[in-house]
N, C-alpha and C positions, 0 to 999 in steps of 0.2 A: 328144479323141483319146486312146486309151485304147494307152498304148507297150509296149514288151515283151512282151506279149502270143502271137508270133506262134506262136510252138508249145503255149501253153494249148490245155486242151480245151474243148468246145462241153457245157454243160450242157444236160439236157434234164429236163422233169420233168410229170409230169400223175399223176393220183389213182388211176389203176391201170399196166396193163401197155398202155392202147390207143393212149398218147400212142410208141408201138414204132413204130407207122406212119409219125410222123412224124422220128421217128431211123432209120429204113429210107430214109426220103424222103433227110437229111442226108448220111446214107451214099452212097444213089448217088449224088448229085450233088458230095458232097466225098468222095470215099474215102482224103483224107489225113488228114482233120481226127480228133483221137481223140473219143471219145464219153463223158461221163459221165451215165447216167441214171437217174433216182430215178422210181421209181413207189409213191406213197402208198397203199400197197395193205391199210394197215392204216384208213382210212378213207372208201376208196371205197364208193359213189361221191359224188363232191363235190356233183352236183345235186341231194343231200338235206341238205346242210350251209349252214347259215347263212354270210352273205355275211363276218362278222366270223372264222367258225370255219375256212373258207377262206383270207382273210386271214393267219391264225394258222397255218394249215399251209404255206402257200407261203413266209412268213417263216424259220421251219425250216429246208425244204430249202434256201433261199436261200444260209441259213447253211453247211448240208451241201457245196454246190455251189460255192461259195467258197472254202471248207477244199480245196476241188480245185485251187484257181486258175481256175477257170471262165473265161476272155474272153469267154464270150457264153452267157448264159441264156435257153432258149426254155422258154417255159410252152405245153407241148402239149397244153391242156385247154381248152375252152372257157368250162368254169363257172371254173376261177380266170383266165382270161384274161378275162373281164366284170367278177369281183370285184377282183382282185389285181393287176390290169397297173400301173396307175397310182401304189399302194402300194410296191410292188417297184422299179418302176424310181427311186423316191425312196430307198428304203431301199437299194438297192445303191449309186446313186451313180456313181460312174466306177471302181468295180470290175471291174464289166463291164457289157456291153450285155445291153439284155433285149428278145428279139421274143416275142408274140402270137402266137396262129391266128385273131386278129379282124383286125387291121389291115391284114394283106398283103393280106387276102383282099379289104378293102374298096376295097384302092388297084386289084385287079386290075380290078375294079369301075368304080372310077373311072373307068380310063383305058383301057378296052375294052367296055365293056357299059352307056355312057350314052345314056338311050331306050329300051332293053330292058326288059321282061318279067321281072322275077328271083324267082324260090323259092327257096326255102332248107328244106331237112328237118332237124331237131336234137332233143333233148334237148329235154325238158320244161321244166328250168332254164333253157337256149340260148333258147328260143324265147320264154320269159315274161319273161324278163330285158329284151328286148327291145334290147340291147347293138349287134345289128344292124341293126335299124331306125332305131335313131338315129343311127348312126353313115353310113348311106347316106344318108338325109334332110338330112343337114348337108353332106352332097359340092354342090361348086360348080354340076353339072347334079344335083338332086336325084335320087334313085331311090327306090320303094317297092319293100318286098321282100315280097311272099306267103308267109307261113309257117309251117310246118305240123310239129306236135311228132309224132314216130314213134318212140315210147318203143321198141318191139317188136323192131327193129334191131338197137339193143343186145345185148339179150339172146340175140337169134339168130346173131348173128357169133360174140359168146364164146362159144356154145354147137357152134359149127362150123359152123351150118348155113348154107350159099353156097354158089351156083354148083349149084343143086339144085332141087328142083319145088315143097317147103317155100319159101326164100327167095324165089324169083320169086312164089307165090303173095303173098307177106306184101309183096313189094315193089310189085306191081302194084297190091295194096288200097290202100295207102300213095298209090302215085304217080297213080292215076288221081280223088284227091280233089278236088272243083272247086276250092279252091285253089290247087292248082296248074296249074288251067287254062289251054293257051293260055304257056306260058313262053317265054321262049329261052335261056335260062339258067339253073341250079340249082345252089347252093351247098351243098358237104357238108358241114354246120356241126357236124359232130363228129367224132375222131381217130379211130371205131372205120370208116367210113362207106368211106374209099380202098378195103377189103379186099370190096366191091358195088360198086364203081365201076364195073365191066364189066359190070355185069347191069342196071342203074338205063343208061348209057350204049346197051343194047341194048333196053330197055324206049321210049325215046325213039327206037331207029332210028337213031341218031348224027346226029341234029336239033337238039336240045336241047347246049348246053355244059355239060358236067356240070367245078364247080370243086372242087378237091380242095385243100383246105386243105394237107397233109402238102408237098402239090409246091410252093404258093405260099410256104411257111414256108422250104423248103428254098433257093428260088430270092430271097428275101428276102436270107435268111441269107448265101449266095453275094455278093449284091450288095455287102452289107454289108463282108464281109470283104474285098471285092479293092478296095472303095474308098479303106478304111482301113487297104490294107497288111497285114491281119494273115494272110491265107492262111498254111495250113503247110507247112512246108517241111520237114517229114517223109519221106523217101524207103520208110522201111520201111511197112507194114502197122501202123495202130494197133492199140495194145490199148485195147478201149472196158472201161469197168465200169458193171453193171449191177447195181442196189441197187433193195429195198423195203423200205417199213416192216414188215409182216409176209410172212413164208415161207410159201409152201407148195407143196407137189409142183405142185399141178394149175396150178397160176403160172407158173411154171417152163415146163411142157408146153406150156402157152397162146404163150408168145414166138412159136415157129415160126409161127403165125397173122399175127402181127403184126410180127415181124422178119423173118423168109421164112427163119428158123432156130433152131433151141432155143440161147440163151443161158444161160451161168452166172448164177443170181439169187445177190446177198449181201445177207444182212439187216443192217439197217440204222435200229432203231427211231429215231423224230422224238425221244420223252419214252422215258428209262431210268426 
């Protein structure tokens, strides 16, 4: 049980600006709770980094995110959420609590979608890691998950393109891979993925449960705090802060995509 706590802020941190989505998620579902988030944006993206150099960077902000007071660390990446969960939560201790975007999603899994059909689209890392796979296959009704790397996504969100005749084409090549044949379910096994939710949902006809990691993380988070007493009891409006390792305008620009509004970035190198 981790005391005093109850007006700390919620850390939030992933390898760019994408892991915003799921501090938008936090946001609406706490709008008391204040926000502090670090995007590693001096070494994204993490799913070209070695599991140890990963490691080595989520250590860091751990540190960063501490010096905040943090009561709760969410790692909103899935490549240091495969590498680093299990490291971190030793290395922090009863500092504070640390959630995943792997394990909510597995529990939702668990206990609504046993016997089902699941795909999952992610990251080339996400998907070879296999992080997923194992971790459904050890649930007490096992699940396999069909899964299918859709590098292209990435790039197309950060680059704006959604909600347009480009994305629906790119998403429809993606979604109609035998792979994913025949689903009932689909997990969006990367941070950048809530911001196509609508159009991947519209591509299945609203057939298909499309799980959005950002929501399950938020709704995790929620659980967590009201079990533990720690909600905040802030009446005013937080001030959230938002930090990366390196600056730059078009960084900056990018938020509105991923927070549903342009944020103040402060820099914040990992190594002086």
């Amino acid at each position: 049980m981790i005391s005093n706590h109850t007006n700390k802020p919620i850390g939030v941190f992933d390898s760019g600006i994408g892991g915003l989505t799921v501090a938008h998620a936090i946001q609406q579902r706490l709008p008391n709770e204040q926000l502090v988030y670090f995007g590693d944006t001096a070494h994204l993206p993490y799913g070209d980094k070695s599991e140890a150099a990963i490691q080595a960077y989520s250590i860091k902000i751990a540190d960063v995110l501490l010096a905040y007071q943090c009561k709760v660390i969410v790692i909103a990446c899935n490549s240091a959420s495969s590498a680093a969960y299990e490291l971190l939560k030793a290395y922090v201790g009863s500092k504070a609590h640390v959630i995943d975007v792997i394990n909510p999603m597995v529990q939702v899994v668990n206990r609504t979608m046993a016997n089902k059909k699941i795909g999952l689209i992610g990251t080339k890392r996400t998907v070879q890691s296999g992080v997923y796979a194992s971790k459904l296959a050890a649930l007490p009704t096992p699940v396999v998950v069909h899964q299918l790397a859709t590098p292209l996504l990435v790039h197309m969100i950060e680059e704006g393109f959604f909600d347009n005749k480009i994305s629906y084409d790119i998403i429809d090549q993606y979604l109609s891979n035998e792979i994913l044949r025949d689903i009932d379910s689909l997990i969006l096994a990367c941070t950048h993925f809530p911001l196509i939710k609508k159009e991947i949902e519209a591509y299945y006809h609203h057939k298909v449960a499309v799980l959005d990691s950002a929501e399950e993380v938020a709704t995790s988070l929620a659980h967590y705090l009201s079990e533990n007493n720690l909600l905040s009891t802030h009446t005013q409006p937080p001030n959230h802060t938002f930090m990366v390792s390196d600056y730059t305008a078009s960084f900056e620009v990018s938020t509105k995509l991923f927070f549903g509004e342009v944020v103040k970035l402060t820099k914040h190198p990992l190594w002086e």
